[in-house]
C-alpha positions in Angstrom: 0.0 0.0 0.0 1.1 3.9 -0.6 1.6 5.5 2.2 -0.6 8.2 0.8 -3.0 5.7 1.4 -2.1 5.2 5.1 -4.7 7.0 7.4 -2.0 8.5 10.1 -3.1 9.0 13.7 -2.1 11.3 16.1 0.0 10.9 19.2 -2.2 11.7 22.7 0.7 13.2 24.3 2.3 15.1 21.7 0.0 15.1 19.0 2.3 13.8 16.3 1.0 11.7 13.3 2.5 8.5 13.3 2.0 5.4 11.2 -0.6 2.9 13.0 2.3 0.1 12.7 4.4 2.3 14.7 1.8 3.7 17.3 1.5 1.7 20.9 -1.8 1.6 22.6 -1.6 2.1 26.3 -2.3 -0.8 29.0 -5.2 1.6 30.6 -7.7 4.5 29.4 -6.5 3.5 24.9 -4.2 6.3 24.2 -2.5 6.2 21.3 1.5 7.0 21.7 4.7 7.5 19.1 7.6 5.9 20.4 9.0 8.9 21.7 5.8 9.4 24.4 5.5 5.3 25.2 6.9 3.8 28.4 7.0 0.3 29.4 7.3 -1.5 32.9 10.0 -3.4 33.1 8.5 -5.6 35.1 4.9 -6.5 34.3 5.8 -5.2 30.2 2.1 -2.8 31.1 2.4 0.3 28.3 1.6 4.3 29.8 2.4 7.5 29.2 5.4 9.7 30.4 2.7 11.6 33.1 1.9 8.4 34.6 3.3 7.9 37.8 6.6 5.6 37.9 9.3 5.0 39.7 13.1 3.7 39.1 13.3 0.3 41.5 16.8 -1.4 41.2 17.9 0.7 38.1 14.4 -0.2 36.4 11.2 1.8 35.6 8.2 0.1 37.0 4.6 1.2 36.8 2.6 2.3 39.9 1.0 -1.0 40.4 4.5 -2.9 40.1 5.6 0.0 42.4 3.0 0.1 45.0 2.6 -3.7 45.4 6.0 -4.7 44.9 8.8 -2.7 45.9 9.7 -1.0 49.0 10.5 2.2 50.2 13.5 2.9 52.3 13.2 5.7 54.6 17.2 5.6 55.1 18.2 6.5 51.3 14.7 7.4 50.0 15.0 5.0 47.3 12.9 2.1 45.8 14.2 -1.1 45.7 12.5 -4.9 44.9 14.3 -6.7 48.4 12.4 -6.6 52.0 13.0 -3.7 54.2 13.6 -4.4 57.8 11.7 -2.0 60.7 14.2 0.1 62.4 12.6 0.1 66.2 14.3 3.6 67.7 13.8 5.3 64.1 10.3 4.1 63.5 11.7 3.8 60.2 11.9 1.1 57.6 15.5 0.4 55.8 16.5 -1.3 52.4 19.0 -4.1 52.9 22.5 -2.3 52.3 21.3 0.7 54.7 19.9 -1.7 57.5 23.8 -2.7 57.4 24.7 -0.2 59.0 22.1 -0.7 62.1 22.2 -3.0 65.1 20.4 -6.4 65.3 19.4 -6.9 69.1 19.6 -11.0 69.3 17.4 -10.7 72.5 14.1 -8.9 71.1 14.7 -9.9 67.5 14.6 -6.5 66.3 17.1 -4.1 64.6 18.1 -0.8 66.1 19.8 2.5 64.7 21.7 3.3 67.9 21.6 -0.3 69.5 19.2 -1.3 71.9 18.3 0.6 75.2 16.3 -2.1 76.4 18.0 -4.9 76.2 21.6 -3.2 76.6 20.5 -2.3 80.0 19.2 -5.2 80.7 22.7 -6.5 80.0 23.6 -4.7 83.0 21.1 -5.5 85.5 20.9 -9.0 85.7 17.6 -11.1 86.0 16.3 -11.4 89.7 17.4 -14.8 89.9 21.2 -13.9 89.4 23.8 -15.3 92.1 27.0 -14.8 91.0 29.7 -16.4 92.9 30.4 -14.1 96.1 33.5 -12.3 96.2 34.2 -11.9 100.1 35.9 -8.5 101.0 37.8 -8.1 104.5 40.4 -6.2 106.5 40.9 -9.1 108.8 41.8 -12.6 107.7 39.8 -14.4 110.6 36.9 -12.4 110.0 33.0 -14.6 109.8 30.6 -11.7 110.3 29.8 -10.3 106.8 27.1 -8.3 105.2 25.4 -7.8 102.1 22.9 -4.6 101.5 20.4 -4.5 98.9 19.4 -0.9 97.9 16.3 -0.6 95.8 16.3 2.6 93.4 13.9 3.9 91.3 15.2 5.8 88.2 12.2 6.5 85.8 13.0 7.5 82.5 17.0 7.5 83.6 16.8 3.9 83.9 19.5 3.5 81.2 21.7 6.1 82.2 21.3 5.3 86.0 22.4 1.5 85.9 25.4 2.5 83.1 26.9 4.2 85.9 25.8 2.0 88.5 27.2 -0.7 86.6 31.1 0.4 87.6 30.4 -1.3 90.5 30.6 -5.0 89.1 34.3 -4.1 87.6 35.0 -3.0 90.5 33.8 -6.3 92.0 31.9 -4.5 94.7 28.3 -5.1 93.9 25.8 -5.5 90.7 22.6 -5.1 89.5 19.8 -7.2 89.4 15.7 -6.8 88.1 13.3 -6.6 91.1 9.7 -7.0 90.2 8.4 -5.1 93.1 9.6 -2.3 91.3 7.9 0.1 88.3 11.7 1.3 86.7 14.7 0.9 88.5 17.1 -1.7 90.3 18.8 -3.0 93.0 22.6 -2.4 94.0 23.5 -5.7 95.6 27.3 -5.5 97.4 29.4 -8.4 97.6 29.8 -9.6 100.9 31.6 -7.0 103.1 32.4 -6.6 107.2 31.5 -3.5 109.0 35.1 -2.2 109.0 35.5 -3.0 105.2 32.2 -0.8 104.3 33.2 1.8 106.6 36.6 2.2 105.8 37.7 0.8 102.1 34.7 0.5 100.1 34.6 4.4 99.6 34.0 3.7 95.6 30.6 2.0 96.4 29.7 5.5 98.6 31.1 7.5 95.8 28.8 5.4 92.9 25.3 5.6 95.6 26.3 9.5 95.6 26.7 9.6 92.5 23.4 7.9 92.1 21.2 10.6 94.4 23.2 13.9 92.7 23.9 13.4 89.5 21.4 10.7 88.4 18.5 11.6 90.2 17.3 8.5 91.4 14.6 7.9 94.2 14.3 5.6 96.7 13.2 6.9 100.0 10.3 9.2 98.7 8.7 5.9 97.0 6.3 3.5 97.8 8.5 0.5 96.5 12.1 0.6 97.6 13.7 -0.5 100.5 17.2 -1.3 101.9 17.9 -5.0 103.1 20.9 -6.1 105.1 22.0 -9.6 104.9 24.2 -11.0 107.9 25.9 -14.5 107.8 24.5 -16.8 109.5 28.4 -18.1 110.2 28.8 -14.8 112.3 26.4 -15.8 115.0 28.0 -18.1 117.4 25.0 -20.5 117.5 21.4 -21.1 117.6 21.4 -19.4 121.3 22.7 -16.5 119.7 20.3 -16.1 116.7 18.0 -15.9 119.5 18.9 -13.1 121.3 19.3 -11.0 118.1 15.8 -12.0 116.9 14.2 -11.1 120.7 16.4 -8.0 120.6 14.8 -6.8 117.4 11.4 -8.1 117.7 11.0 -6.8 121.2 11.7 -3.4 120.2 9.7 -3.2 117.3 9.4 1.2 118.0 12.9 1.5 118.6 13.9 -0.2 115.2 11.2 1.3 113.0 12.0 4.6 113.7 15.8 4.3 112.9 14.7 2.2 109.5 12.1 4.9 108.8 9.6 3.3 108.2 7.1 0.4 109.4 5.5 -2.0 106.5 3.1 -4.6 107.5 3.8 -6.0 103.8 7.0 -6.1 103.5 8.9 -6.3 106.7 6.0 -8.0 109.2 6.8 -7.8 113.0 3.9 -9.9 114.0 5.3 -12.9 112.2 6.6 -14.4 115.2 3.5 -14.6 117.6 2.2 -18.3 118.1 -1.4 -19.3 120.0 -1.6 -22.5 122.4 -4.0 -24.1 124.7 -2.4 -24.3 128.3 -2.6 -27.6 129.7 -3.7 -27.4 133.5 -1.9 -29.2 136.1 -4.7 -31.4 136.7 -4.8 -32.1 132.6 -7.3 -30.6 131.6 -7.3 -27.8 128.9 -7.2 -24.0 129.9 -7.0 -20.9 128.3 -5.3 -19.9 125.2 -2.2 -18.2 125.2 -0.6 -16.0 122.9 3.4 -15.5 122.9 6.6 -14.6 120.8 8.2 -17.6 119.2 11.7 -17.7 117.3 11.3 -21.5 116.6 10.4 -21.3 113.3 13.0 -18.9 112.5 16.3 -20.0 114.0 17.0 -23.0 111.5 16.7 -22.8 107.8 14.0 -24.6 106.1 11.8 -24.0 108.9 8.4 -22.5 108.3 8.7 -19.0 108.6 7.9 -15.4 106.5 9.6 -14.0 104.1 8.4 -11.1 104.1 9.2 -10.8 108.0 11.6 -7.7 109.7 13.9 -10.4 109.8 14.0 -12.5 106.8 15.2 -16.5 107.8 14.1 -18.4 105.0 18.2 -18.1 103.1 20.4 -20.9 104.0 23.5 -18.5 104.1 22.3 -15.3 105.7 19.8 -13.5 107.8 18.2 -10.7 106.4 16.8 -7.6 107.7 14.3 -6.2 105.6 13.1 -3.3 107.6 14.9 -0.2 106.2 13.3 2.5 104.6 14.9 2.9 100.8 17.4 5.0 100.5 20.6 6.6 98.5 22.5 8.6 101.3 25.2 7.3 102.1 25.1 8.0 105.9 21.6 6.3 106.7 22.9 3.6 104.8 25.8 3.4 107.3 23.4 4.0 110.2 21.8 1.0 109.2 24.9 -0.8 108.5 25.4 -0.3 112.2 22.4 -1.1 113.4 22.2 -4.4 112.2 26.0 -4.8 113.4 25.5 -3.6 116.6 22.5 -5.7 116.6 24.7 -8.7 116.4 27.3 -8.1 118.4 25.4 -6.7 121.3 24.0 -10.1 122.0 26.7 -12.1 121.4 28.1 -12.7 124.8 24.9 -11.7 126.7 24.2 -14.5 129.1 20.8 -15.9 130.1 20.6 -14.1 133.6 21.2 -11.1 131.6 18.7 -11.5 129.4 16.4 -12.4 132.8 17.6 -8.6 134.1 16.6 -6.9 131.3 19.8 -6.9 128.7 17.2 -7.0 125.8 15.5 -3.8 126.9 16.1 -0.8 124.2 18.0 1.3 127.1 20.7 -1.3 127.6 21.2 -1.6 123.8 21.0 2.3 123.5 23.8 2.5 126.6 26.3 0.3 124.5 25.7 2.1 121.4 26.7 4.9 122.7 29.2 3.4 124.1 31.1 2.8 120.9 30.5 5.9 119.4 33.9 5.6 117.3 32.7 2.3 115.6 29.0 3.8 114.7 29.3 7.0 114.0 26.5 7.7 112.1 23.8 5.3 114.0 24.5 7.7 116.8 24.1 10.8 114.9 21.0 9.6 113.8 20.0 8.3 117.3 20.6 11.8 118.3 18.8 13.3 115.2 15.8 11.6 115.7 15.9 12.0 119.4 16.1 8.2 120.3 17.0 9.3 124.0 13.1 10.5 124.8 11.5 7.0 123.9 11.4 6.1 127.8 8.1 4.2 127.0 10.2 2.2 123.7 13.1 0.9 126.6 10.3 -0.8 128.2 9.3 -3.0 125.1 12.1 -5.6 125.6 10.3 -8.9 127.3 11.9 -12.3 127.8 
């Protein structure tokens, strides 16, 4: 055929005529294109226009449908490309392949991260609540068996990552660590290695200087809370027997005032005086059954295993230690030595106390309070703060102590 007999059509984008063999029909809405105006997806072969809306994925042009149901947007290099993205959790963010190289893959919640992850980095540092790494003793005697471990409960809110990253110098140090506590809402627990009195008092100034650190410059809480506390543990191989357990138990639960005001606090929940109170039926000397009596009872609390509270003032259910849990939280160092004292005082005041004395009255808070004053060179600050909170005028508290 001529081609004056070929009926030429125009181009719909630039109105060119073009021969019909050389004209391309569009995949959508018919238009008629020259090959100049025509594009093709290179994936799916679908024909448009030049104003359709296309995008270059991998180095090839791809339709909006190939586009929109096929590729992926990365947020990182704002490019198309045909692979998976993978979610970036602290970016809210999603990443092509190559970019997502550069982030951090968290093998603990499966998920990647631009900076790392907070979470589970932190969690790195304190250690799940069931943690018990071997104990590293620490003494300035080489014959010494009365040791003690404190627990101090923080709270540090949004700090929580900051707080336990410079907490955490203390397990280098091998002075203490950092374990989860579930009665708390977002902080942790220091827990020391086991220490004596004069090694606290006198060579673990680092683990004062961190706790300082900790209340000034971290801004943690702990004593205006509802949740923290401090706990003491004492070895059990420190007491000089089942006798002397005793004596400390009736020292501490007979002076229930004395102790809560210098722990600053009382908690029926977690640190339970009345634990230790037992109800039997007298027996009569002719036999028969008589009234019920109520008393104190340590029997349950001396040997481990034994049935007794956990959540008691004085904690007896660990096989290694006996722990005082009645201390109001706290991050100054001071109270922390108060109760340090306390519970060492505690201890030693009863040690040699013989039953006649205990008969006379040795258990009564005025004895104790006479030979804590006594040694005001070895606790210091438990007599500051017996002073402080005017310990002297609790004439009706020095009356509590009962056989």
């Amino acid at each position: 055929m001529d081609t004056e007999d070929v009926v030429m059509v125009e181009c719909a984008e630039c109105l060119s005529d073009i021969n019909p063999d050389d004209a391309y029909e569009t995949s959508y809405g018919s238009k008629t294109l020259c090959s100049d105006c025509v594009r093709s997806c290179d994936r799916c072969g679908d024909i448009g226009d030049e104003n359709d809306n296309w995008a270059e994925v991998d180095s090839e042009n791809w339709c909006q449908s190939c586009t929109e149901n096929r590729a992926y947007w990365c947020d990182s290099c704002e490019e198309y490309g045909s692979d998976n993205t993978v979610y970036i959790q602290d970016r809210g963010a999603s990443w092509c392949v190559p970019c997502s190289e550069d982030a951090v893959f968290c093998d603990d919640c499966d998920e990647y991260y631009a900076d790392g992850c907070d979470l589970c980095d932190n969690n790195r540092l304190i250690h799940d609540y069931s943690y018990r790494p071997d104990p590293i003793f620490h003494s300035t005697e080489k014959n010494d068996r009365l040791y003690f471990g404190i627990e101090v409960e923080v709270e540090a809110g949004r700090n929580l990552a900051d707080a336990s990253e410079y907490a955490h110098q203390l397990e280098g140090m091998e002075l203490a660590y950092l374990k989860n506590d579930g009665s708390l809402n977002c902080g942790f627990e220091v827990v020391t290695h086991p220490m004596t009195h004069d090694f606290y008092k006198n060579e673990a100034q680092e683990l004062w200087n961190v706790l300082e650190g900790l209340r000034t410059v971290q801004r943690v809480k702990s004593w205006d809370t509802g949740t923290c506390g401090v706990h003491i543990h004492i070895s059990r191989t420190g007491f000089n027997g089942g006798a002397h357990m005793h004596r400390f138990l009736n020292l501490v639960y007979s002076n229930e005032s004395f102790y809560s005001t210098l722990a600053g606090r009382t908690s029926s929940r977690w640190a339970k005086f009345d634990d230790v109170w037992t109800t039997e039926r007298i027996t009569n000397d002719d036999g028969s059954r008589g009234d019920w009596k109520q008393y104190r009872s340590f029997r349950n609390k001396i040997q481990y295993g034994n049935n007794s509270d956990r959540y008691s003032a004085i904690n007896t259910q660990n096989h290694a230690t006996l722990e005082m849990r009645i201390f109001r939280g706290t991050v100054n160092g001071n109270t922390i030595k108060s109760y340090l004292d306390l519970a060492h005082a505690s201890v030693e005041y009863t040690r040699t106390l013989t039953l006649q004395q205990v008969k006379n009255g040795a258990l009564n808070v005025g004895e104790f309070m006479t030979y804590i004053e006594s040694h005001t060179d070895l606790y210091p600050e438990l007599n500051e703060r017996m002073v402080r909170l005017s310990l002297r005028d609790m004439s009706a508290s020095r009356q509590e102590a009962s056989v």
